[in-house]
C-alpha positions, -999 to 999 in steps of 0.1 A, spaced: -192 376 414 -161 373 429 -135 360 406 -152 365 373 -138 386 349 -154 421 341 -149 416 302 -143 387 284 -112 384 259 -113 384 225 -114 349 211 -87 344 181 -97 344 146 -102 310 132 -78 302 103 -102 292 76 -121 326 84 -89 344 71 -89 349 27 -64 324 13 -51 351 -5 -45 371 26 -29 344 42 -6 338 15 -1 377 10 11 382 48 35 348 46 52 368 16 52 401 36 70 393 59 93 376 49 98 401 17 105 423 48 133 399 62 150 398 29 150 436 25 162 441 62 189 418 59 199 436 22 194 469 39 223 458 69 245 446 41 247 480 21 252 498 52 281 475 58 291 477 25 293 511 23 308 518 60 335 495 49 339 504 12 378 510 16 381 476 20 353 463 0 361 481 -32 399 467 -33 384 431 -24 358 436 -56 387 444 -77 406 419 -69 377 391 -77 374 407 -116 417 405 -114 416 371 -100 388 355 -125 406 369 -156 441 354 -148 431 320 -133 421 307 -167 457 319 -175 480 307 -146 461 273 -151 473 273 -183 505 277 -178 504 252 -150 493 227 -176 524 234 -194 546 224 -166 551 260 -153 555 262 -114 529 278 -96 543 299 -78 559 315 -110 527 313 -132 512 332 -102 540 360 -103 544 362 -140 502 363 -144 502 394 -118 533 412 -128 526 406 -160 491 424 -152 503 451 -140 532 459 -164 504 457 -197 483 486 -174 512 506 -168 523 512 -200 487 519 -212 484 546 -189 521 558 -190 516 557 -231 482 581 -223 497 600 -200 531 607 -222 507 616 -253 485 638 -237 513 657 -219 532 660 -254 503 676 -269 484 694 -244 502 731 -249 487 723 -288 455 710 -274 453 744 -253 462 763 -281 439 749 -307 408 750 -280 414 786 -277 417 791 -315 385 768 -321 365 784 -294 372 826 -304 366 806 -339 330 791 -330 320 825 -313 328 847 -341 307 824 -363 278 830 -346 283 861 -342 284 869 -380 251 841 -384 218 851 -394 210 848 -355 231 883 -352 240 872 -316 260 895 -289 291 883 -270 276 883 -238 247 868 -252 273 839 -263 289 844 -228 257 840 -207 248 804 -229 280 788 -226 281 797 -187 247 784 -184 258 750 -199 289 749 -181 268 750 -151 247 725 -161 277 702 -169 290 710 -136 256 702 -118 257 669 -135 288 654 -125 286 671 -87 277 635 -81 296 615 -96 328 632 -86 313 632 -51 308 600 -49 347 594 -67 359 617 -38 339 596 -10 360 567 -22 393 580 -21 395 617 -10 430 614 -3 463 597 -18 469 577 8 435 563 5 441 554 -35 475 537 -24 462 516 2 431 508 -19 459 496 -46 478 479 -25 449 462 -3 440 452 -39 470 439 -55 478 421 -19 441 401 -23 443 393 -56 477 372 -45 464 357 -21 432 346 -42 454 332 -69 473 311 -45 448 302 -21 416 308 -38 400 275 -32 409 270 5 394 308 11 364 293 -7 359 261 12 363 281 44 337 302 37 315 272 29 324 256 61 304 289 76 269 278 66 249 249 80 261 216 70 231 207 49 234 242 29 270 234 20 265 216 -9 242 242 -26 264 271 -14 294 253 -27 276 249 -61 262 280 -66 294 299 -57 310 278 -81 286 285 -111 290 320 -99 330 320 -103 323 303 -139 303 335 -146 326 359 -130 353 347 -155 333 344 -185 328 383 -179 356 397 -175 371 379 -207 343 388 -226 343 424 -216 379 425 -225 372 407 -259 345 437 -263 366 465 -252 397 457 -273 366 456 -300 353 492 -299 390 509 -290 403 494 -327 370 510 -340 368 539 -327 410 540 -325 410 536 -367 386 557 -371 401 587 -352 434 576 -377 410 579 -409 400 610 -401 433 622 -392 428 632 -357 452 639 -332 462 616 -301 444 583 -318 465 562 -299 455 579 -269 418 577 -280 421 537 -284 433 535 -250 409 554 -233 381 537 -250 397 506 -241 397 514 -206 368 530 -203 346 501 -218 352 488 -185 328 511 -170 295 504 -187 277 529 -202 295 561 -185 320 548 -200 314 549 -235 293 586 -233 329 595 -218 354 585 -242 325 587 -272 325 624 -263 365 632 -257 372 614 -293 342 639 -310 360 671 -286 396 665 -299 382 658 -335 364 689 -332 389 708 -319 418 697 -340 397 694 -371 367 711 -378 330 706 -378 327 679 -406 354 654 -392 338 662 -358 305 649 -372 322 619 -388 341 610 -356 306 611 -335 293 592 -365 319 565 -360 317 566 -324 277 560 -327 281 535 -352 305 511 -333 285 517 -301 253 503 -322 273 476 -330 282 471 -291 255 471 -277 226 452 -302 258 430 -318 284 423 -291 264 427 -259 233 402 -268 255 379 -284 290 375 -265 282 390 -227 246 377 -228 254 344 -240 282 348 -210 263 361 -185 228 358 -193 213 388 -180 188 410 -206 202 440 -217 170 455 -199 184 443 -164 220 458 -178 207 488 -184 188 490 -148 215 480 -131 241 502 -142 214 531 -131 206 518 -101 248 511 -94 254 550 -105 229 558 -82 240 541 -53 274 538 -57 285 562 -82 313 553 -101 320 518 -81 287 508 -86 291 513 -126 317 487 -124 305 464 -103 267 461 -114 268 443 -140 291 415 -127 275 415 -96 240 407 -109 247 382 -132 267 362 -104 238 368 -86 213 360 -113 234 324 -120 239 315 -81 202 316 -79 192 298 -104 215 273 -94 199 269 -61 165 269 -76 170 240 -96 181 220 -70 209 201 -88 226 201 -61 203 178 -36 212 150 -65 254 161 -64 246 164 -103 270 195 -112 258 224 -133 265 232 -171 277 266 -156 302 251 -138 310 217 -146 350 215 -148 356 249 -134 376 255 -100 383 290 -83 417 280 -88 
């Protein structure tokens, strides 16, 4: 017949002939897929634009840690403007003379350094040349090139990914100043930046973004005072220690430590290892032993002591989640994403859970952030 059609179309499936569970399994599918597209678009964009991000990241950490401070001065009748200058001078003065006191050690002793690695190492291979092993220099010569290689082949990434972020010295400088520059502005603008960003969303999401970044800022400070309180911890212990044993450059050793405690995990293995090297070096197997001891020891102490009870009780992330993140940050981001792991997930972990509670459909303000401002 004219008209009809020469196969009929198929009917749609009924929704009550469709599983429950399937139905619920596809409505978190896709949208599981949303949320990992829209995550995928931001770490392309964070990474095309890491130049710029990096700095700004920085600048947050440098911002939370001297609010609390040029607030207090404020309270104290100080001018703004000149708790604002003194807070970032002031900053950058107490680094500088950390790194110019490294650098002026180091350089002071390095031709001794050189010449007691030298003495250490022909030391080291004659040993074993004389021990019941009976090996053969180029027996000694192939293993240490074979480690060396293996050290190299290690930390091909992470230098990569150090070079990828600023190959270049002009590249470093701008990063510093696009840093120091940000951080001034947060400090004296900090909260008009904020409410313009809130003022981006929706209207009824404003109150719950507002909230949540707020509880986020809380936790952003409480972090970075606490990982100062921990890494001024583990550079006296591992700093005394080095002077116990007598070891060279223990001022040196503190600092790095200090600094490096920063940098979670890689950090420690880093500075751990250059305090148990110079020990070595300087003074023998034994005090070597004693300094990896210490370093072990006060690392323990760290991480099942310190971490669960000052950072977690500041941050409230498992050391589980720590631990993964830093992996996944190395992985990612190399030495950037070290950093900026663990901050970044328990801001992430606390803004969340703020908007899961829904305090903020009643105005009732959070514990995290009840009488805290950006600045």
């Amino acid at each position: 017949m004219v008209g009809r059609k020469s196969q009929r179309e198929p009917e749609a499936i009924p929704a009550e002939s469709v599983p429950r569970g399937v139905q619920i399994a596809g409505a978190w599918a896709w949208r599981i897929l949303a949320v990992a597209g829209v995550l995928g678009i931001v770490g392309f964009l964070v990474v095309q634009l890491r130049l710029i991000v990096i700095p700004l990241l920085l600048a947050l950490l440098i911002a939370a840690l001297l609010v609390p401070l040029i607030q207090f001065l404020v309270r104290h009748r100080w001018p703004r403007w000149l708790a604002i200058i003194v807070a970032e001078v002031g900053t950058i003065a107490a680094v500088g003379a950390l790194v110019w006191l490294v650098v002026t050690q180091v350089i002071r002793g390095f031709d001794d350094l050189r010449r007691q690695s030298i003495e250490s190492y022909d030391d080291l291979k004659q040993y074993l040349i004389d021990s019941p092993l009976h090996l053969t220099e180029p027996q000694i010569n192939d293993w240490l090139r074979g480690i060396w290689g293996g050290v190299q082949q290690d930390t091909a990434a992470v230098v990569s990914s150090a070079l990828s972020v600023g190959s270049t010295v002009g590249h470093v400088a701008t990063g510093l100043l696009l840093t120091l520059f940000s951080t001034l502005f947060i400090l004296i603008d900090g909260r008009g930046i904020w409410q313009w960003l809130v003022r981006l969303f929706p209207r009824r999401a404003r109150p719950a973004i507002d909230g949540a970044g707020k509880a986020g800022w809380t936790t952003l400070s409480s972090f970075v005072r606490v990982q100062i309180v921990v890494a001024f911890i583990d550079a006296v212990g591992i700093g005394l220690g080095a002077v116990f044993l007598q070891v060279p450059l223990a001022i040196p050793i503190a600092v790095l430590v200090f600094l490096g405690s920063f940098v979670p995990v890689l950090g420690a293995v880093v500075t751990g290892a250059l305090a148990v090297f110079i020990a070595l070096v300087y003074n023998g197997v034994w005090p070597a032993v004693w300094m990896l001891l210490i370093v072990l020891i006060v690392q323990q102490v760290e991480g099942h002591i310190l971490q669960p009870l000052i950072i977690g009780s500041a941050v409230k992330v498992h050391p589980l989640a720590v631990v993964l993140a830093v992996g996944s940050g190395a992985i990612l981001a190399g030495i950037p994403g070290t950093l900026f792991a663990v901050p970044t997930v328990a801001v992430a972990n606390v803004m969340i859970k703020y908007i899961a509670e829904g305090r903020w459909r009643s105005g009732t303000p959070s514990p995290h952030h009840q009488g805290r401002r950006i600045s």
